[in-house]
N, C-alpha and C positions, 0 to 999 in steps of 0.2 A: 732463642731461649735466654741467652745471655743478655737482652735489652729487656725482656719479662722480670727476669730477676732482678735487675738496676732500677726499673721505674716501682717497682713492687719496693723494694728499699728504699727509695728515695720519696715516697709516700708515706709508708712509714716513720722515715726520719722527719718528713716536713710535720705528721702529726703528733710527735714524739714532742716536737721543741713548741709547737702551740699549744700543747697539755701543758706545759712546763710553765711556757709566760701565765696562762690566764692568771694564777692566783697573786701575781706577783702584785697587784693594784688592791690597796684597802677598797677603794669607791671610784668612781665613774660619776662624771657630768657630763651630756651630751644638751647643748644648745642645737635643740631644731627648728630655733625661730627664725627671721630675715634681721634679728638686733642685734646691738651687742651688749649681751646683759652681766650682769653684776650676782657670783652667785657666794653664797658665806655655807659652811656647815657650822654646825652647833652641836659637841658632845655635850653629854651628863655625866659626871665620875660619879657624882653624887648624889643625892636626890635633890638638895638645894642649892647643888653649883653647878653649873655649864662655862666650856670652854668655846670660844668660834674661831673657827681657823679657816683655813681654804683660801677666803676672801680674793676671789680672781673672774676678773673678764674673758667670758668665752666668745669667741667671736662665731656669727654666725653658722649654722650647721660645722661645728667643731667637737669636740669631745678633752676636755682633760682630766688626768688621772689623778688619783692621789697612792705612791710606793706606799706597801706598807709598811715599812719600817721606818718612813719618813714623821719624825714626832711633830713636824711642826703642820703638818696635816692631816695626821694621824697621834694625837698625843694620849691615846688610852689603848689602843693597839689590841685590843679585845673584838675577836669577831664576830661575839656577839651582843656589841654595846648597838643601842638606838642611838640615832643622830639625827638630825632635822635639817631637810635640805632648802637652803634659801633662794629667792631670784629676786632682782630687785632690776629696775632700768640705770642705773648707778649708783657709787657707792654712799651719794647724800641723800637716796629716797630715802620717806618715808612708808611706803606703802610700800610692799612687795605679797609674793607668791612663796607657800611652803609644801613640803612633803616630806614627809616621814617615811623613815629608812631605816636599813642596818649598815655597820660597818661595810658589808660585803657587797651591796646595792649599787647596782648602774642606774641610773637614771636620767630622766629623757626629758627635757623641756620642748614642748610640741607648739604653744602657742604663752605667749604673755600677753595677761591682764591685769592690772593694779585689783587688787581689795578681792587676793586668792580667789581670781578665777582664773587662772590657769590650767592649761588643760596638758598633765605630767603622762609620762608613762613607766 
């Protein structure tokens, strides 16, 4: 009875502290391609200004986060601003892949193709 109670707590406790982390990431980039690509975000504060931040190489099948209190990847901090996700094959393309998000958006690069055909999730 007394190992029912212990595994019944300690399930609890392990879902208690994964409730706690999820929100702690403004956004989510997961690369599920074989490259290692080049991806930028782009807020709006305003209707004719954008800021791009992020600007980081995710290496193959990886995932990076962006805190969200972190202002320099996060500098509008609103959870419910739009923000437009980039991919590029590095950081001198000219041609890349977009997808449109919120602050609060995981997203999933599944394949890269130049001239947005990319196939996001």
């Amino acid at each position: 009875m007394e190992s029912l109670i212990k595994g019944i707590f300690m399930k609890l406790f392990f879902l208690l502290v994964f409730f706690s982390l999820i929100h702690l990431n403004a956004y989510c980039i997961s690369n599920n391609t074989q490259e290692n690509i080049f991806f930028m975000v782009e807020f709006y504060p305003k209707k004719s200004d954008s800021i791009l931040t992020f600007k980081n190489h995710i290496k193959p099948n990886e995932t990076l986060c962006c805190d969200k209190t972190n202002k320099s990847c996060n500098p509008i901090g609103n959870s419910n601003s739009k923000v437009s996700f980039y991919a590029f094959l590095n950081e001198d393309s000219i041609e890349g892949c977009d997808i449109f998000g919120t602050i609060n958006s995981h997203v999933q690069l599944n394949s890269y193709e130049v001239f947005d055909n990319c196939r996001w999730e």
